[in-house]
C-alpha positions in Angstrom: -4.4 -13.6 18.4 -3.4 -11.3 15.8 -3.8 -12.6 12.0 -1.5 -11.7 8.9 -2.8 -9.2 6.4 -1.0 -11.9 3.8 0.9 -14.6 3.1 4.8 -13.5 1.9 4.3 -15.5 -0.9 1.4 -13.6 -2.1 3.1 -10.3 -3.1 5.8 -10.8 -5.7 8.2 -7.9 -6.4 6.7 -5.0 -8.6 2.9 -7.6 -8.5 -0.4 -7.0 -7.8 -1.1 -5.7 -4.0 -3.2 -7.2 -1.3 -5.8 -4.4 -0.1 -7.3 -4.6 3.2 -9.0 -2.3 5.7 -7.1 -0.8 8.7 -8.3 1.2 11.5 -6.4 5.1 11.3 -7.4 7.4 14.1 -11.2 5.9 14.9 -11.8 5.6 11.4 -11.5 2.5 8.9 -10.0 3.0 5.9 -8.6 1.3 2.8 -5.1 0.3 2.7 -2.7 -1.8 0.8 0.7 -3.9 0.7 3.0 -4.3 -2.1 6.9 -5.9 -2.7 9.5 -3.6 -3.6 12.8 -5.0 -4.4 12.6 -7.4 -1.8 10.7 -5.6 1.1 7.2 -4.8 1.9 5.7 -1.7 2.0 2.1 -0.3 2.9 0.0 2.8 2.5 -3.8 4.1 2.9 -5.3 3.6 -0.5 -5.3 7.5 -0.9 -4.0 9.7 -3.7 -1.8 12.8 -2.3 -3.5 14.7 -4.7 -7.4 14.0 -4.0 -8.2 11.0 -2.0 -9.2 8.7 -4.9 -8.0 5.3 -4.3 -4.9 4.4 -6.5 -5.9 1.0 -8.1 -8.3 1.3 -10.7 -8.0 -2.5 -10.7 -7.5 -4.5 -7.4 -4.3 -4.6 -6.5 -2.5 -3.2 -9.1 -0.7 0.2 -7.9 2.8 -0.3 -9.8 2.9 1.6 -12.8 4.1 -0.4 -16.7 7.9 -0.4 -15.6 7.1 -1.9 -11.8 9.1 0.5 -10.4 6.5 3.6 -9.3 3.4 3.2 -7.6 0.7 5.3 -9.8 -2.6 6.7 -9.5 -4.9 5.6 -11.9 -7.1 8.4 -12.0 -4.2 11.2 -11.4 -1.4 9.8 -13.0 0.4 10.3 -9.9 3.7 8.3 -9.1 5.5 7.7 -6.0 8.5 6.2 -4.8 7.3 2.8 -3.2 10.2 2.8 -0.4 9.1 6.5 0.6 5.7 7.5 -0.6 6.7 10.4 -2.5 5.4 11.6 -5.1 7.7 12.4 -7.8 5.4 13.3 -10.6 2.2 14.5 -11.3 -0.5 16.7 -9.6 1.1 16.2 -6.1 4.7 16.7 -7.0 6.4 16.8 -2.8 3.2 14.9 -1.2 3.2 11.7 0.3 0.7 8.9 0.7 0.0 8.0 4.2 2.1 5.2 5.4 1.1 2.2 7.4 4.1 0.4 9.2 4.1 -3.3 8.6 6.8 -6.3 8.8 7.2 -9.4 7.3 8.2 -12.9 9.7 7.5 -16.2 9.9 6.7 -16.1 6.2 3.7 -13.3 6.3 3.4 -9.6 6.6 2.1 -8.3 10.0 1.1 -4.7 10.7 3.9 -3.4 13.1 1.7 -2.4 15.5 -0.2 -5.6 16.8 -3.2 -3.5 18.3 -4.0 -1.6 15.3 -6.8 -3.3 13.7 -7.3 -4.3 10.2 -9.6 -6.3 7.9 -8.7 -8.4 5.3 -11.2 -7.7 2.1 -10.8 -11.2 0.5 
C-alpha cells in the first residue's frame, strides 16, 4: 500500500516544506511540497537556472513575503502555483513539477506507482 509523502497538517500556507526523494525517469531525485494559498504544490528540488537545490535550509523555499518560492543560491523566484520563474537568472524557466493531491487529510503523489522516499 502506498504511504503519504505528509500529513496535511504539516505544511502550513507560505511554511516550511517537506522534502523527500521521488523516482523521475530511472533516477531518484530530490523533491519537495509546499502550501500555497490553500493548495499543495510539488517540484524536483532543482534551480531552473543551475540544478542547485533551492532550500539553503530544510524546507524553507518561500521567499521573506511567503509568496515566491526562491533559490537560495540564485536568487531565483517562481510562482508556487506554476513554477515559473519570474525573476532572476532564469527569467521564463520552470522547475520541474511533480503532480501530487491532498485526501483523506495527507498529500499523495498523483501517480500511486511513482515511487518516493520520505527523508525524515
Amino acid at each position: 500500500m502506498a504511504e503519504p509523502i505528509c500529513r496535511g497538517a504539516d505544511l502550513v500556507d507560505g511554511g516550511l516544506g517537506v522534502r523527500f526523494d521521488v523516482e523521475l525517469g530511472g533516477a531518484t531525485r530530490p523533491a519537495f511540497v509546499v502550501r500555497h494559498d490553500g493548495k499543495v504544490y510539488a517540484y524536483e528540488n532543482a534551480c531552473a537556472h543551475v540544478p542547485v537545490q533551492l532550500d539553503y535550509r530544510d524546507g524553507e523555499f518561500f521567499d521573506l513575503s511567503r509568496r515566491y518560492l526562491v533559490c537560495a543560491t540564485h536568487g531565483a523566484y517562481y510562482a508556487p502555483e506554476t513554477g515559473l520563474c519570474l525573476g532572476g537568472p532564469c527569467p521564463g524557466r520552470r522547475l520541474a513539477a511533480i503532480d501530487v493531491v491532498e485526501h483523506d487529510g495527507a498529500v499523495w503523489l498523483q501517480d500511486p506507482k511513482t515511487n518516493f522516499k520520505p527523508l525524515n
